[in-house]
N, C-alpha and C positions, 0 to 999 in steps of 0.2 A: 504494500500500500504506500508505505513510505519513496518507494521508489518510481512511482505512478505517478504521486501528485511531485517528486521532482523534476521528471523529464515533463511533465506541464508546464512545469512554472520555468523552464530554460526553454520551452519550449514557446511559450505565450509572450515573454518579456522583450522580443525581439519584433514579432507580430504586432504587442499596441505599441511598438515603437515605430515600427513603420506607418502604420495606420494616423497615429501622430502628426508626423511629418506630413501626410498626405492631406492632408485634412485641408478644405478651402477656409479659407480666414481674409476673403476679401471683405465682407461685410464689417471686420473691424481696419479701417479705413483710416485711424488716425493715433499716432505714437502719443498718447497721452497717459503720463504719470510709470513708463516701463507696464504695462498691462495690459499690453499688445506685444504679444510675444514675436511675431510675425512682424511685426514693422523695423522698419531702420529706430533704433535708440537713439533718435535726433529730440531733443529737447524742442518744445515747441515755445512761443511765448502765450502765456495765460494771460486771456482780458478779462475782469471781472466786471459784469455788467451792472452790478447789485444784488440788493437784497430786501424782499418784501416779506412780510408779514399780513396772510389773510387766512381770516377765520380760523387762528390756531396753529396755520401750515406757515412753517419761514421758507420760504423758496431762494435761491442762488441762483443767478446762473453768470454761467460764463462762455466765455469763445477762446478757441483754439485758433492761429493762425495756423495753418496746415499744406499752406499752398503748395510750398515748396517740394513738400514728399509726393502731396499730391499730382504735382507736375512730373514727377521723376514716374509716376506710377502711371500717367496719361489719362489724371481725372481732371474735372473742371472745376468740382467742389474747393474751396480757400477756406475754410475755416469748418471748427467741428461747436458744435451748439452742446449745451452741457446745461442740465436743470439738477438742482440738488435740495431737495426736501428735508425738513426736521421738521419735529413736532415744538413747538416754540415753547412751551414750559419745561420739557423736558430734555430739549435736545436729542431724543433719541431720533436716527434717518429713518427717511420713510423710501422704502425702495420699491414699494409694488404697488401697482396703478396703473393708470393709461394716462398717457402724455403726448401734448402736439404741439409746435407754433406754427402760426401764423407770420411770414415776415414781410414787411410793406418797405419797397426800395425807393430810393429819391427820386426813380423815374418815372412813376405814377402816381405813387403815395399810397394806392389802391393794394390790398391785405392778398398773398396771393393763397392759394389753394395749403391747406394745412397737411404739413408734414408730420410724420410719425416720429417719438423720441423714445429710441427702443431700451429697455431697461438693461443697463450698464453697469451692475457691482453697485458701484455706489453713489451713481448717477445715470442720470435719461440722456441720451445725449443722440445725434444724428450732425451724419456732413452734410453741409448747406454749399451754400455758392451768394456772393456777395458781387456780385462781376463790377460795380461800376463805384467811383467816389458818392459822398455823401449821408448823407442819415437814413439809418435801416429802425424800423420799430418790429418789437417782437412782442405778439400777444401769445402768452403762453395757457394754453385749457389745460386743466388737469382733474383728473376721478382718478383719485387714490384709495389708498383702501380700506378710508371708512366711508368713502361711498357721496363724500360730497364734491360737489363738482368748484373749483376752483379758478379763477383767473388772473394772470401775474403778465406787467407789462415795465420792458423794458428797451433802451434806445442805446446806439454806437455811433458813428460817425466814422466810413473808412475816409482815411486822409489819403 
């Protein structure tokens, strides 16, 4: 028996290692904080956009400038979007829920179709695209998971 379960396990340790390796990991799109294992270990610079407090929920968010990898990868997205929930008395994160923005660019003003902010560890976060100068607003929806629905807004200005 003893010798079963070790030709398995010299046996299997080689197999998820390849399996590993093989594994698509484009969906994580942006080198933020080393927790993208797959990505170049390029430091990215962090924008903090603020911090609101509604009904309870302290929301963050922040942007990743990302362009640069992103260009080396032949995407179009520049910057990665990052939502970060606590509970405001307690500080404990709130990491499960549904998340979206909405982001409205200098070239219309008008709120374009809402993107999805996929649950990330220990933030929501999705790659955006910023393409042109001037002030972007972000209205961010959010149903977390006691079930109330939330809305956080916040502004950049790419120079």
């Amino acid at each position: 028996m003893k010798r079963t379960l070790m030709i398995f396990a010299v046996l299997a340790l080689p197999l998820a290692a390849v399996a590993q390796t093989n594994m698509d990991h484009s969906q994580h799109a942006m080198p933020q904080h080393d927790d993208h294992g797959s990505m170049p270990m390029t430091r990215t610079k962090t924008i903090m956009l603020g911090e609101q407090t509604v009904e309870g929920v302290q929301g963050m968010a922040h942007l990743n400038d990302v362009g640069a990898v992103m260009a080396q990868m032949g995407k179009k997205e520049n910057y990665h979007f990052m939502m970060i929930f606590s509970d405001a008395k307690t500080g404990a994160a709130i990491e499960q829920g549904t998340v979206a923005v909405k982001i409205s660019g200098p070239q219309t003003g008008q709120a374009a179709e809402a993107i999805p902010l996929l649950g990330m560890g220990n933030h929501f976060g999705a790659d955006i695209t910023l393409p042109a100068k001037g002030e972007y607003h972000f209205q961010v929806g959010s149903k977390l998971a006691d079930g109330s629905k939330r809305q956080f807004h916040f502004s950049y200005e790419v120079k």
